[in-house]
BABAVO-11776 format. One line per 5 residues: number of its first residue (from 1); their letters; for each residue x negated, y, z negated of C-alpha. Coordinates in pm, whole numbers, padded with zeros to 5 digits. Each point is the difference from the previous one (the first is absolute). Layout:
BEGIN
NUM> A> X/Y/Z | ...
% end
This chain:
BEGIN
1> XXXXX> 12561/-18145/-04930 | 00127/-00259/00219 | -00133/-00344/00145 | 00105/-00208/00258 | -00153/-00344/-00031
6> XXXXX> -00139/-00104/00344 | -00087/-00291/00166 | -00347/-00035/-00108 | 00094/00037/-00356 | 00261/-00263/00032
11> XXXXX> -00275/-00256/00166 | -00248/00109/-00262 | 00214/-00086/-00306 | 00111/-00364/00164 | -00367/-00067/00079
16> XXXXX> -00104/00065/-00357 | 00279/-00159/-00179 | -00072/-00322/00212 | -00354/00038/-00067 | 00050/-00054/-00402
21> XXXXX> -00031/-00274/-00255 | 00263/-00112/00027 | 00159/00187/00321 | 00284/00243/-00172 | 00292/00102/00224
26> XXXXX> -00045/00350/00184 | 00387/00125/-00111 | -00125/-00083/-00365 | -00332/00232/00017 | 00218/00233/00219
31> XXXXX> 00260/00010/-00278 | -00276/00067/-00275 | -00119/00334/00207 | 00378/00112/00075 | 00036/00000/-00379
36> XXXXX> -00326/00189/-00055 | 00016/00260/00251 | 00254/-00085/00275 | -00285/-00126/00213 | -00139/00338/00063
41> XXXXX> -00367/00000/-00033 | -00084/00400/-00007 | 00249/00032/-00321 | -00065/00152/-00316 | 00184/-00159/-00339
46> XXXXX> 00316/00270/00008 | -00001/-00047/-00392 | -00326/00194/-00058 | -00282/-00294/-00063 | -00306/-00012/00239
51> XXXXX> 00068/-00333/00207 | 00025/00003/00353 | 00104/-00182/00303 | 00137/-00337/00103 | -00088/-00113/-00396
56> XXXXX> -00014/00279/-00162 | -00362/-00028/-00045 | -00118/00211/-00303 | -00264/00217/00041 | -00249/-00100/-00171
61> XXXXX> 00029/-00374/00164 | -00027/00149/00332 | -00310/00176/-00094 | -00118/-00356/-00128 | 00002/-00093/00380
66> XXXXX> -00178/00373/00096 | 00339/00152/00146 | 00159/00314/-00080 | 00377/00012/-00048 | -00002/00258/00350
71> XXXXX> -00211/-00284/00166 | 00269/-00269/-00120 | 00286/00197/00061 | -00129/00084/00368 | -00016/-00380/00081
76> XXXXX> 00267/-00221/00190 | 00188/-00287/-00187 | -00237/-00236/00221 | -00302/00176/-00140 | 00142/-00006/-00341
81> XXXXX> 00136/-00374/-00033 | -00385/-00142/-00010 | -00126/00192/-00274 | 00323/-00104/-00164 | 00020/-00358/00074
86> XXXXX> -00371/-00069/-00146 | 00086/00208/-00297 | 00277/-00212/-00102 | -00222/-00317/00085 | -00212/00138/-00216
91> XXXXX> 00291/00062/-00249 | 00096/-00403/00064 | -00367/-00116/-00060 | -00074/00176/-00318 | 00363/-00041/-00155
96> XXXXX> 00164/-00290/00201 | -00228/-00255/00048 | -00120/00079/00271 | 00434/-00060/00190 | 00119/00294/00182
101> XXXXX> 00351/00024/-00145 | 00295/-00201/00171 | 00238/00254/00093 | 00064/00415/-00077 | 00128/-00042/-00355
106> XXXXX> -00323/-00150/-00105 | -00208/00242/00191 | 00171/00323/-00126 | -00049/-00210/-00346 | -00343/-00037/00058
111> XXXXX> -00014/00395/00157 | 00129/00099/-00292 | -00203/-00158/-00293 | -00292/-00205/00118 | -00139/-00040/-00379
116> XXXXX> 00272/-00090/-00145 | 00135/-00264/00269 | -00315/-00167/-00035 | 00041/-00053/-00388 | 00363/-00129/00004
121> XXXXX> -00110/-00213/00273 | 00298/00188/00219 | -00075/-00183/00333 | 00097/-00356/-00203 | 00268/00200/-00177
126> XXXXX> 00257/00260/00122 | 00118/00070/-00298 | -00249/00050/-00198 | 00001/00375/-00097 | -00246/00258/00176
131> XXXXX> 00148/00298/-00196 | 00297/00091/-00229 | 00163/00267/-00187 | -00150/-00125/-00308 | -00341/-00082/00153
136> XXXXX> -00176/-00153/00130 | -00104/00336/00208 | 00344/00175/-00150 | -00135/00304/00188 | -00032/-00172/00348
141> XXXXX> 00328/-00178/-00090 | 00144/00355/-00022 | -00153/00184/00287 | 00135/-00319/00216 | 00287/-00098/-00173
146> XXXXX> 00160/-00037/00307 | -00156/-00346/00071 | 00239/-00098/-00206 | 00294/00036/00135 | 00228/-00209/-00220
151> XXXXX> -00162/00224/-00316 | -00112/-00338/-00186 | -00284/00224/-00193 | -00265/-00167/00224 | -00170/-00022/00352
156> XXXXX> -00075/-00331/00088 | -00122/-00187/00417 | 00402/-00068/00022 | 00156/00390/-00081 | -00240/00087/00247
161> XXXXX> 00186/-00232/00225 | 00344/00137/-00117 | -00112/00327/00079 | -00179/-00073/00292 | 00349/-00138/00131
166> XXXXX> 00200/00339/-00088 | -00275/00149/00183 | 00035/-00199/00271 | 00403/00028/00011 | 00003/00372/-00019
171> XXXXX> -00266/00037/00252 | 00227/00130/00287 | -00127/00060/00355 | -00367/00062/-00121 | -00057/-00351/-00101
176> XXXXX> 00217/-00172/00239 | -00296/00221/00246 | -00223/-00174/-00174 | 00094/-00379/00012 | 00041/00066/00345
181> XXXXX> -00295/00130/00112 | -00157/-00300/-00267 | 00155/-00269/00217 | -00063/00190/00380 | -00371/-00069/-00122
186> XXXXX> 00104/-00372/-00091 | 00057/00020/-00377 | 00169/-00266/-00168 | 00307/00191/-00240 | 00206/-00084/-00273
191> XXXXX> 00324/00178/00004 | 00138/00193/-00298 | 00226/-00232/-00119 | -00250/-00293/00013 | -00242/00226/-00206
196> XXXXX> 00269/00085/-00241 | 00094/-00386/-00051 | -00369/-00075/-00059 | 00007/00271/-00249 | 00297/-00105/-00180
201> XXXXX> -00136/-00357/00009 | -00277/00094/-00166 | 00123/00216/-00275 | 00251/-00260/-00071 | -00261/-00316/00024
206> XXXXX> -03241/01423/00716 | 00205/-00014/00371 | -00173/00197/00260 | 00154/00156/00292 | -00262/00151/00286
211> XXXXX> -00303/00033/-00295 | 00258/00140/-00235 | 00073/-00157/-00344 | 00336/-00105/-00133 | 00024/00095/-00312
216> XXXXX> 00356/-00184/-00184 | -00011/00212/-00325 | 00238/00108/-00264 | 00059/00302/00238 | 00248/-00155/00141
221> XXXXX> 00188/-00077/-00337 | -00069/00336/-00126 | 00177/00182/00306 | 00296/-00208/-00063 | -00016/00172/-00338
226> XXXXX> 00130/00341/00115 | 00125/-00106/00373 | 00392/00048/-00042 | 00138/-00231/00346 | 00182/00133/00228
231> XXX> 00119/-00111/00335 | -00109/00183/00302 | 00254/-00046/00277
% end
């Protein structure tokens, strides 16, 4: 099923990403969400697992917030982004001191493994290792080996830059739709080649929502556990 981002959506995810701690660039989030599901909020992970939408919510988180995958699914990116942005601040509170993370590498890296950033200290570190082939998390390492995509035998905040800049090179007409409609609603960008110089740089060098709980559990390491990625474009 198809998406086309609107205007609303576009003014949603600037307003949020300008609203965090510290503000995070709107192409950056964007990028994250292109990677996870091509920005389409009423898709279903293609591989088989049960996550859904913009983030590929699993399940079981979104019941955590008293929504069904049909009720997620049935909701526009603006209605979506919300829920997601306070889940990740809730993800940068428990497991990054409290920083929303500086720019998409760190915030897939943080998407990805929210325990185990937090005990290599990841946000002071983006190399420490989140998972590898030989653990930590070998089975997470192999279910999203391609966060690494220099095949180093380990996922760290800067492959998920590297990749994050492939993604961002190869994403054709669908993401160049994207950046636009990002800076019609008066997002600041970083082009791909900036991004992909940072990233080479660097390799070289209880939240409630509307009565709801948050809930940032080991869900969200355990889907990673069987979620195989896959771009949705």
């Amino acid at each position: 099923m198809s998406y086309k981002p609107t205007a609303t959506d576009f003014q949603t995810l600037v307003q949020l990403s300008a609203a965090q701690n510290p503000p995070i660039d709107p192409v950056q989030v964007a990028l994250v969400l292109f990677e996870e599901s091509g920005f389409n909020p009423a898709i279903q992970n293609k591989a088989g697992a049960s996550n859904y939408g913009l983030n590929q919510m699993s399940a079981a988180n979104l019941s955590s917030l008293g929504l069904t995958p049909s009720q997620w699914t049935s909701m526009t990116a603006a209605q979506q982004l919300p829920y997601i942005f306070k889940w990740w601040a809730s993800l940068a509170s428990s497991d990054n001191g409290g920083s929303f993370p500086a720019d998409g590498g760190e915030l897939l890296a943080l998407n990805f493994e929210p325990g185990a950033f937090k005990t290599v200290g990841a946000g002071g570190n983006p190399n420490a290792i989140l998972a590898g082939s030989s653990g930590p998390y070998a089975s997470n390492y192999t279910a999203n080996s391609v966060l690494d995509p220099n095949k180093t035998g380990s996922i760290t905040v800067n492959t998920c830059r590297q990749y994050l800049a492939n993604v961002e090179a190869n994403g054709g007409a669908a993401w160049a739709a994207i950046v636009q409609g990002i800076q019609q609603a008066g997002g600041s960008t970083i082009s791909g080649s900036t991004f992909a110089r940072q990233a080479l740089t660097s390799v070289i060098g209880g939240l409630a929502i509307g009565g709801v709980m948050f809930v940032a559990s080991k869900e969200l390491e355990r889907y990673r556990t069987t979620k195989r990625r896959r771009r949705y474009t």
